[in-house]
NUMIRO-656728 format. One line per 10 residues: number of its first residue (from 0); their letters; for each residue z, y, x of N, C-alpha, C. Coordinates in pm, whole numbers, plus 50000, padded with zeros to 5 digits. Layout:
BEGIN
NUM	A	Z Y X Z Y X Z Y X; ...
END
This chain:
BEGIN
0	XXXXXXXXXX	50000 49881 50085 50000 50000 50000 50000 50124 50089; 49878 50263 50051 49922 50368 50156 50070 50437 50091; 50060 50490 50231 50186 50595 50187 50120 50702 50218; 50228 50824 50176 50171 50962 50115 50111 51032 50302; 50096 51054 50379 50048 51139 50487 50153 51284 50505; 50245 51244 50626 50275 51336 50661 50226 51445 50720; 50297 51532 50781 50189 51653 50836 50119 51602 51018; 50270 51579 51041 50207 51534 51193 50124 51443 51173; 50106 51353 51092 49973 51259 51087 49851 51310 51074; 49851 51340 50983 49742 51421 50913 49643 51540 51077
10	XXXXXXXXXX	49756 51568 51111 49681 51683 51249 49652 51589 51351; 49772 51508 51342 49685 51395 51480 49587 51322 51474; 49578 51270 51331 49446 51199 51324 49321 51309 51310; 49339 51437 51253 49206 51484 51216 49179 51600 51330; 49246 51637 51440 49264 51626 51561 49159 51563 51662; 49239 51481 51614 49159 51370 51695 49034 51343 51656; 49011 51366 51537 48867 51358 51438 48760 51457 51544; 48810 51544 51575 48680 51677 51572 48733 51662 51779; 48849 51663 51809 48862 51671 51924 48895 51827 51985; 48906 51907 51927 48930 52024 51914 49073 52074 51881
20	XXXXXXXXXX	49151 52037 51830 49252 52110 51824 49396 52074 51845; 49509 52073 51787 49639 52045 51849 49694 51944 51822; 49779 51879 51950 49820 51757 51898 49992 51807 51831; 49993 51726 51704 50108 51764 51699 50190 51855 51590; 50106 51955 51578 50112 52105 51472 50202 52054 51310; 50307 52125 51348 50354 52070 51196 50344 52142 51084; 50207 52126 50994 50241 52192 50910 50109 52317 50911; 50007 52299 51009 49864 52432 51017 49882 52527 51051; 49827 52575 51067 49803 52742 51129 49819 52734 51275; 49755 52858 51330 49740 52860 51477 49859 52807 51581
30	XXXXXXXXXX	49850 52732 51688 49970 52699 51772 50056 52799 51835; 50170 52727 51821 50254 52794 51883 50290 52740 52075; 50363 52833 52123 50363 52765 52260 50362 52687 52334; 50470 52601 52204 50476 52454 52264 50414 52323 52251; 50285 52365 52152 50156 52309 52117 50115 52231 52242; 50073 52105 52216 49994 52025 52327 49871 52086 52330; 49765 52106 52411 49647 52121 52373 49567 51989 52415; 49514 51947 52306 49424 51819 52358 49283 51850 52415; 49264 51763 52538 49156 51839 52615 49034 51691 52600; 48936 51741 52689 48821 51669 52651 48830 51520 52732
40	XXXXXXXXXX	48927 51504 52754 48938 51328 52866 49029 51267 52777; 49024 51106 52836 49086 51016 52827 49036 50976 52647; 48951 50943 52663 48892 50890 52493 48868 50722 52513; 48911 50625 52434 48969 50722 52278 49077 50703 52282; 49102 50780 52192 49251 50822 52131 49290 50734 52057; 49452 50715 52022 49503 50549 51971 49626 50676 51898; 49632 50608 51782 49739 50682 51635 49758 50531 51543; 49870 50570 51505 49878 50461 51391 49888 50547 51254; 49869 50462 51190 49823 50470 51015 49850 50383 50941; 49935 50340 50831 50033 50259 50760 50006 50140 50788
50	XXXXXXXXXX	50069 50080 50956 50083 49991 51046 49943 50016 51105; 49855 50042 51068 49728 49991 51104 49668 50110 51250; 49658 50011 51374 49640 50089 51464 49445 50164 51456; 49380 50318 51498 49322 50383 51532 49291 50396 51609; 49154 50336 51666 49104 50403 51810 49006 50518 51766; 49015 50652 51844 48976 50755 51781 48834 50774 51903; 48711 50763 51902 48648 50792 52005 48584 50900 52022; 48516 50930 52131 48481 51097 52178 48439 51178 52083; 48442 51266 52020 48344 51315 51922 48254 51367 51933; 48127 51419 51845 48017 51433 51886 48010 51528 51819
60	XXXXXXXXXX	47993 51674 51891 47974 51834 51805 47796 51788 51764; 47804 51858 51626 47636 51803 51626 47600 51960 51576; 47650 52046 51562 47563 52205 51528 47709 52295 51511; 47684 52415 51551 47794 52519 51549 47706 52658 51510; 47596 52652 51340 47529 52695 51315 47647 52850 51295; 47523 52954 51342 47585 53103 51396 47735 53088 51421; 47770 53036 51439 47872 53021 51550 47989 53010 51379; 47984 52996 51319 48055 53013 51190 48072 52919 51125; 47995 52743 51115 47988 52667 51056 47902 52542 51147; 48089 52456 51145 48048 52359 51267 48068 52194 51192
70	XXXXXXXXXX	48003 52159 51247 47968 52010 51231 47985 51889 51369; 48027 51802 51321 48081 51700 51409 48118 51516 51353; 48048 51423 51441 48094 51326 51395 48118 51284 51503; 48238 51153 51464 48350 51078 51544 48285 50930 51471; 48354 50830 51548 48376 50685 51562 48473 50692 51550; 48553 50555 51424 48676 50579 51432 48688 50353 51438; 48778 50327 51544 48786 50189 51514 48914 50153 51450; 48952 50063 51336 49064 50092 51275 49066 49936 51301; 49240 49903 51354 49277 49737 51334 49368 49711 51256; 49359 49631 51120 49463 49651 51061 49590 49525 51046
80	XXXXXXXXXX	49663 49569 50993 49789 49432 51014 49767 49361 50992; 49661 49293 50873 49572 49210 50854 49442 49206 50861; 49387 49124 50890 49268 49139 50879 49150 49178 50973; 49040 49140 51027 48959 49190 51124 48943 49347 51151; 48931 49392 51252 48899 49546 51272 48781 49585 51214; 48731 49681 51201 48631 49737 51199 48593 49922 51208; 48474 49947 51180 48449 50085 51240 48431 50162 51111; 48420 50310 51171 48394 50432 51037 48325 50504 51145; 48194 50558 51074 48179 50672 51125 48202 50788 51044; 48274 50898 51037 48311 51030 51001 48226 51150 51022
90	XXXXXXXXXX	48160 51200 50949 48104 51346 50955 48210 51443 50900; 48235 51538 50975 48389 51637 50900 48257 51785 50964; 48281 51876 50844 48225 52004 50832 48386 52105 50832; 48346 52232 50922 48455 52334 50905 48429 52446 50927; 48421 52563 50831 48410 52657 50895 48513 52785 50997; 48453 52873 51068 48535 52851 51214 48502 53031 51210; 48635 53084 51288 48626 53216 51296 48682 53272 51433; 48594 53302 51517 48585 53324 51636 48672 53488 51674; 48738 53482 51780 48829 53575 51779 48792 53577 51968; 48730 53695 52035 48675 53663 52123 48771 53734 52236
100	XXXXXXXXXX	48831 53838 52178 48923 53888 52260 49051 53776 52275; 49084 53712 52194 49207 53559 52222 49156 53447 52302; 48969 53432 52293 48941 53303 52338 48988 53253 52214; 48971 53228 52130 48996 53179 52025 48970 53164 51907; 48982 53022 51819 48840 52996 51740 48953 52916 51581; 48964 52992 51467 49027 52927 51390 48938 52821 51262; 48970 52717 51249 48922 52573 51197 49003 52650 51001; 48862 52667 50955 48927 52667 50781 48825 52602 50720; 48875 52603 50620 48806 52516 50484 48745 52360 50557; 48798 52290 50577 48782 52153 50668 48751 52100 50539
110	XXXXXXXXXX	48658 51968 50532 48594 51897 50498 48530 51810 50519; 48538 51667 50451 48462 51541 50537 48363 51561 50422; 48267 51538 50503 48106 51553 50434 48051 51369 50435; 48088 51326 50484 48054 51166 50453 48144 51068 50555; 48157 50930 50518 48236 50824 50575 48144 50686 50564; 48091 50662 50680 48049 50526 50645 48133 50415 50680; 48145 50311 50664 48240 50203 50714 48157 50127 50646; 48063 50042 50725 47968 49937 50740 48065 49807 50716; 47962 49666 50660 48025 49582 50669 48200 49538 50676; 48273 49585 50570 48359 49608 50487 48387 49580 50349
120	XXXXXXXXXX	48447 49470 50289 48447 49445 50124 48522 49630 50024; 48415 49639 49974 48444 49777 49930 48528 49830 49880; 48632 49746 49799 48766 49779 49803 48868 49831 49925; 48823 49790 50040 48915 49834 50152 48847 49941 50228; 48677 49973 50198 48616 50044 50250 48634 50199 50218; 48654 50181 50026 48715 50271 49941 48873 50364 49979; 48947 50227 50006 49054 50290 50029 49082 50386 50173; 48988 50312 50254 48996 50429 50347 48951 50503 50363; 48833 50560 50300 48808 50652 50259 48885 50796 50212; 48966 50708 50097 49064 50833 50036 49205 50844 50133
130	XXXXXXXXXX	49176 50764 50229 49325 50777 50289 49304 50916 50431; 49132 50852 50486 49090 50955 50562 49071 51105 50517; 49026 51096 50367 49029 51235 50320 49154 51328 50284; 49296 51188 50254 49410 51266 50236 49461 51309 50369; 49412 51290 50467 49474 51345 50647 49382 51478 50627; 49301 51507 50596 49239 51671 50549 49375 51723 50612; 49409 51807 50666 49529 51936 50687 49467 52022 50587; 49501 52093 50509 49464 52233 50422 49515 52354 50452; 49579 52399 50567 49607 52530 50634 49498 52521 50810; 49442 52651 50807 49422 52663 50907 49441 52617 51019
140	XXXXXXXXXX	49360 52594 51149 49388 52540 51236 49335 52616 51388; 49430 52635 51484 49370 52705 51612 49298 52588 51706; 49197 52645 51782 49127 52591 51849 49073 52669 52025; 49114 52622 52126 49026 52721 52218 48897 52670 52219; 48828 52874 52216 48708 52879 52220 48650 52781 52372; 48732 52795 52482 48628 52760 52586 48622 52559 52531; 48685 52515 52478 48731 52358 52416 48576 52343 52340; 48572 52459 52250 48447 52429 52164 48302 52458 52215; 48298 52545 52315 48197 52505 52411 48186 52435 52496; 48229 52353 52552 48253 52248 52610 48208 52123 52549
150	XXXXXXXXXX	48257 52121 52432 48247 52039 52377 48078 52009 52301; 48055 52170 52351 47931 52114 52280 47804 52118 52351; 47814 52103 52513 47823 52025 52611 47682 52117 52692; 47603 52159 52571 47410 52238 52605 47510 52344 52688; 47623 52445 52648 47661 52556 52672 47735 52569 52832; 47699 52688 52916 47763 52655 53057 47875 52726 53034; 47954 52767 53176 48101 52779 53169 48101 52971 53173; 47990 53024 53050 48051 53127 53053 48122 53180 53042; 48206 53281 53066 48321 53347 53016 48327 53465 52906; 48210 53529 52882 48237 53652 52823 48170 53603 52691
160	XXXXXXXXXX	48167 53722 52619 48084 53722 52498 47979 53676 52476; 47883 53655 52599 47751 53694 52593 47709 53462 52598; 47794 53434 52635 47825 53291 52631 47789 53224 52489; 47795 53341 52369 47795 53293 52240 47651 53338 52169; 47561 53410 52234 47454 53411 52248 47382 53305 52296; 47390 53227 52308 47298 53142 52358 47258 53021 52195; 47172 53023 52259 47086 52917 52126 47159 52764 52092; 47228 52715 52012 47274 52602 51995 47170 52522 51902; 47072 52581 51837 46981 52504 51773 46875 52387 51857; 46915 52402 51991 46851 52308 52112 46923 52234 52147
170	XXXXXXXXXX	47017 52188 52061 47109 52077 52117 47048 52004 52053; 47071 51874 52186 46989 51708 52144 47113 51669 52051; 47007 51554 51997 47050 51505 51845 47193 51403 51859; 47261 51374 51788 47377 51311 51801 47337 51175 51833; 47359 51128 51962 47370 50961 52055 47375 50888 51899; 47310 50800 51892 47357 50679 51799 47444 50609 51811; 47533 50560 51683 47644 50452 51716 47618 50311 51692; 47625 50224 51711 47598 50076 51660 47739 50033 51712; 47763 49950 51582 47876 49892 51548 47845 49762 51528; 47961 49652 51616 47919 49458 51574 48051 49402 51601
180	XXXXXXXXXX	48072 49315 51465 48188 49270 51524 48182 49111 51593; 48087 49103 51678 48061 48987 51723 47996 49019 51840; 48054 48958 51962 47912 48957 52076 47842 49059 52059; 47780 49137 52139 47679 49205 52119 47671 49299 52243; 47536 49331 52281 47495 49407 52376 47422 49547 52370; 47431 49668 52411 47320 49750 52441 47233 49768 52524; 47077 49792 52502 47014 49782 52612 46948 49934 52552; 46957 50009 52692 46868 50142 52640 46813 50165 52746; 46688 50219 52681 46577 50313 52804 46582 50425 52765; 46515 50501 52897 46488 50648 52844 46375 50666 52776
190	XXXXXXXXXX	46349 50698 52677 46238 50718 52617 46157 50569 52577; 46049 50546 52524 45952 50432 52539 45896 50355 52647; 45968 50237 52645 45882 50138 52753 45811 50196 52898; 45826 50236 52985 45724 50266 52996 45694 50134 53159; 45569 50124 53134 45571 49943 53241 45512 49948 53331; 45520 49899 53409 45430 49899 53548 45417 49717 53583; 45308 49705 53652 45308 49529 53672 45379 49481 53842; 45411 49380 53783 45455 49264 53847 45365 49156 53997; 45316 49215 54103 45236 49160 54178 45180 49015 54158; 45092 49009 54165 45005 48818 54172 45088 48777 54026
200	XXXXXXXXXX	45105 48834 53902 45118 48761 53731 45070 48847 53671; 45042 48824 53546 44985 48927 53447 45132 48987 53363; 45256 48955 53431 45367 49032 53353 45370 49168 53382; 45397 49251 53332 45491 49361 53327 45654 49382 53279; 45686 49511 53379 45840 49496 53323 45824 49637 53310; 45986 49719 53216 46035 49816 53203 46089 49907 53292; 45977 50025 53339 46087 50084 53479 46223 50160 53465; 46246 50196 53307 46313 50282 53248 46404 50234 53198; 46482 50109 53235 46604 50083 53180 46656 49967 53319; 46799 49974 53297 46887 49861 53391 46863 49764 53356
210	XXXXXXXXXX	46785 49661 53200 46803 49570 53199 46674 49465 53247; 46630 49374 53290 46480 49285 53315 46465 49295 53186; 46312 49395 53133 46276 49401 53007 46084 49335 53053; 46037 49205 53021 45907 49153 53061 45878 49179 52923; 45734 49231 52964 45619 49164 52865 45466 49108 52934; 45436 49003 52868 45303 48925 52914 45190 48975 52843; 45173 49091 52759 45057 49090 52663 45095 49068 52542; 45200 48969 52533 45150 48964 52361 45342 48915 52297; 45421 48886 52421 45582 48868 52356 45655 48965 52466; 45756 49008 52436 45859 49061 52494 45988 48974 52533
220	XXXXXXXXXX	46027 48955 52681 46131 48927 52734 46242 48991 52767; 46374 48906 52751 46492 49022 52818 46543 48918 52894; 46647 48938 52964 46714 48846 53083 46850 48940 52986; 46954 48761 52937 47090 48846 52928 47193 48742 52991; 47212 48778 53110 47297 48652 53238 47203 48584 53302; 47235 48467 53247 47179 48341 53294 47049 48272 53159; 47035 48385 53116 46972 48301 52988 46869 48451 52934; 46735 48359 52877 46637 48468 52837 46609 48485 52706; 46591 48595 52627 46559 48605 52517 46430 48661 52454; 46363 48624 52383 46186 48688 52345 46217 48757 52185
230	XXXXXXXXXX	46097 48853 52182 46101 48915 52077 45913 48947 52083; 45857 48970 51935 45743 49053 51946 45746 49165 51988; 45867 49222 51938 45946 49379 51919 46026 49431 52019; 45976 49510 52090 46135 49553 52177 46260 49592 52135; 46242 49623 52055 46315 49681 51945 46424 49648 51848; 46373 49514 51828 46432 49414 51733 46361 49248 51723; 46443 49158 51679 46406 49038 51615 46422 48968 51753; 46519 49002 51875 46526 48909 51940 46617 48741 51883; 46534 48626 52008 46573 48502 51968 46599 48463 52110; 46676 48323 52134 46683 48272 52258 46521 48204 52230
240	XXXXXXXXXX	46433 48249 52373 46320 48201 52430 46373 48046 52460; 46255 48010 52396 46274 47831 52446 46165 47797 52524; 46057 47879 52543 46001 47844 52669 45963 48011 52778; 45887 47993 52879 45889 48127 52971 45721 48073 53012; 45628 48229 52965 45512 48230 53038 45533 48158 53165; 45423 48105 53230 45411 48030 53352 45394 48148 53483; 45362 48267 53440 45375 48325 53566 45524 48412 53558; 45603 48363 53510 45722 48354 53530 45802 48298 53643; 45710 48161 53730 45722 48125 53846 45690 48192 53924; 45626 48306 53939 45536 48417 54019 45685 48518 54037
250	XXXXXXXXXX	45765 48535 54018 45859 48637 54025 45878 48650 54195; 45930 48722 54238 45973 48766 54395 46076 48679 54373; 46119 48604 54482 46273 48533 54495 46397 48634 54578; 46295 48734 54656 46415 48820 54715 46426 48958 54619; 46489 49061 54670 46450 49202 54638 46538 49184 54488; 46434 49285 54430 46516 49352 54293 46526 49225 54205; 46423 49138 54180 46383 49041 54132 46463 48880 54149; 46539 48908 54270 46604 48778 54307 46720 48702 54175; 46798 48803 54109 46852 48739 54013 46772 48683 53876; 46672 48717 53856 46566 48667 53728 46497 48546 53779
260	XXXXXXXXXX	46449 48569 53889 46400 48457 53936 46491 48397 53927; 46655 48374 53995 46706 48263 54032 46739 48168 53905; 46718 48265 53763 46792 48239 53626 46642 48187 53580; 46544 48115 53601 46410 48100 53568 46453 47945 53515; 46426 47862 53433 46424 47877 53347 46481 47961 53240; 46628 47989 53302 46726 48004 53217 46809 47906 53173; 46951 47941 53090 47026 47855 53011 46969 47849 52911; 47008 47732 52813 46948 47725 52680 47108 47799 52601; 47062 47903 52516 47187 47925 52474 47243 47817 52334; 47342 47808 52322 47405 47717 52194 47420 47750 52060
270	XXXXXXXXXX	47454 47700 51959 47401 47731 51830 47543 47867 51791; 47511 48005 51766 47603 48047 51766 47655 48147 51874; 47613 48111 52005 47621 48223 52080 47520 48335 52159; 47441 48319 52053 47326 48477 52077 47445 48588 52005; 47422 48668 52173 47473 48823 52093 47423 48899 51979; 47409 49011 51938 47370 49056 51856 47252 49154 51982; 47167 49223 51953 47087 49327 52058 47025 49459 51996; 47110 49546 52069 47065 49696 52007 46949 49716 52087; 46870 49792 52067 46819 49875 52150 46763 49980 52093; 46822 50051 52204 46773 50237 52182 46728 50264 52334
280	XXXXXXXXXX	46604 50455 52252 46535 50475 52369 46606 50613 52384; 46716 50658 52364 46787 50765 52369 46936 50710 52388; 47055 50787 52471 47137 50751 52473 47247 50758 52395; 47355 50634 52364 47352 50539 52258 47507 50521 52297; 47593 50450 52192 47718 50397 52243 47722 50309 52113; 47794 50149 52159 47825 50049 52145 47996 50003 52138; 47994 50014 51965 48135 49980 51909 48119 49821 51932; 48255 49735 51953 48252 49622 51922 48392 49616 51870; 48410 49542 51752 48518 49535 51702 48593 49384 51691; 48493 49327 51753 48565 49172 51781 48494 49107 51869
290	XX	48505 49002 51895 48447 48928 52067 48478 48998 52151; 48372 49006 52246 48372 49068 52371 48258 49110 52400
END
């Protein structure tokens, strides 16, 4: 059953929501001296919530349109006393009133503008929902200005006024989250594929990512350990490969190449332990809420 949300909860978790403001505050309105200020390290952040522990992760400023109306989403991983963990992502809207002679930036009219919590029976998805919306604080909240540029990462370490001039409508788009509660891997490139070939085979690989990404023409390979996986798609619909083009024997045995080669055939993986496989061509972060 929830219980009602005290005040210190309520600021630490939604706090921790945006990453911006005080740990601690009893009760809203701008800090007083003995205010923690929470700074931009050590993420994520861990709170409890009626038993149920919170990992709070980095947040992601996504627009601080005319400097008056800011937007931000968080990852939130919740484990509860029962039951498997799982994730939320949080969009919270606030508008914000900049005070330039303090360095200082006050958080009003706060609002969560959406909550997803994926894969969740909707009764419990529901309830946290209304439990995240009752941590809302409804008094004002202080924030330092240099915290909120920082945070919103395009902006350098100006100091003056002229710092708030600068264009925030050129900030890149908010990293994607992917959430699994099973096994699972990220593999990201920068941008699309882009391939170069493989001496004496008709393979190509991916120069644009850490992971052995082959293609022969017509399937896509990945190397994950000791074991290979094919897809049509880079993208999606990987399977454990049960067999490997023949110029797959063509690999270099020394150099960059020496661990793919040495994994040639590969393991056969077992019924049950294929990870799950993201892939993104922009950079990306990877919830796991169970396995490893």
């Amino acid at each position: 059953m929830f219980m009602r949300p005290d005040s210190r909860c309520r600021h630490l978790l939604f706090t921790a929501l945006l990453g911006l403001c005080l740990l601690g505050c009893g009760g809203g309105g701008p800090a007083d001296e003995t205010s923690e200020l929470i700074d931009a390290t050590h993420w994520p952040r861990t709170t409890e919530i009626d038993g149920a522990t919170v990992d709070v992760h980095a947040p992601q400023v996504i627009s601080w349109n005319d400097f008056s109306d800011l937007d931000a989403r968080v990852a939130v991983v919740v484990t509860p006393t029962q039951g498997a963990p799982f994730a939320a992502s949080i969009l919270v809207n606030t508008d914000t009133i900049a005070d330039l002679d303090e360095r200082a930036v006050e958080l009003v009219s706060m609002s969560i503008i959406e909550i997803s919590i994926p894969g969740v029976e909707d009764e419990v998805a529901a309830a946290w929902r209304q439990r995240f919306e009752e941590l809302l604080p409804t008094a004002p909240m202080a924030v330092s200005l240099e915290f909120l540029l920082t945070s919103l990462e395009a902006m350098g370490p100006e100091d003056g006024p002229a710092g708030l001039a600068q264009d925030v409508g050129s900030l890149p788009e908010i990293p994607p989250i992917y959430y699994s509660s099973t096994p699972a891997i990220l593999v990201m490139l920068d941008g699309d594929p882009v391939m170069a070939p493989i001496d004496n085979s008709g393979l190509r690989y991916a120069v644009n990512t850490n992971w052995d990404l082959l293609n022969d023409g017509e399937s896509w390979f990945l190397r994950v350990d000791d074991a290979w996986l094919a897809s049509n798609d880079f993208e999606t619909g990987w399977y454990p490969a049960t067999t490997l083009p023949a110029d797959f024997s063509k690999l270099p045995a020394d150099g960059g190449w020496a661990e793919a080669a040495a994994n040639i055939p590969g393991r056969s993986l077992a019924p049950g332990e294929m990870p799950s496989i993201f892939v993104s061509t922009r950079p990306a972060e990877l919830i796991i809420t169970g396995g490893k």
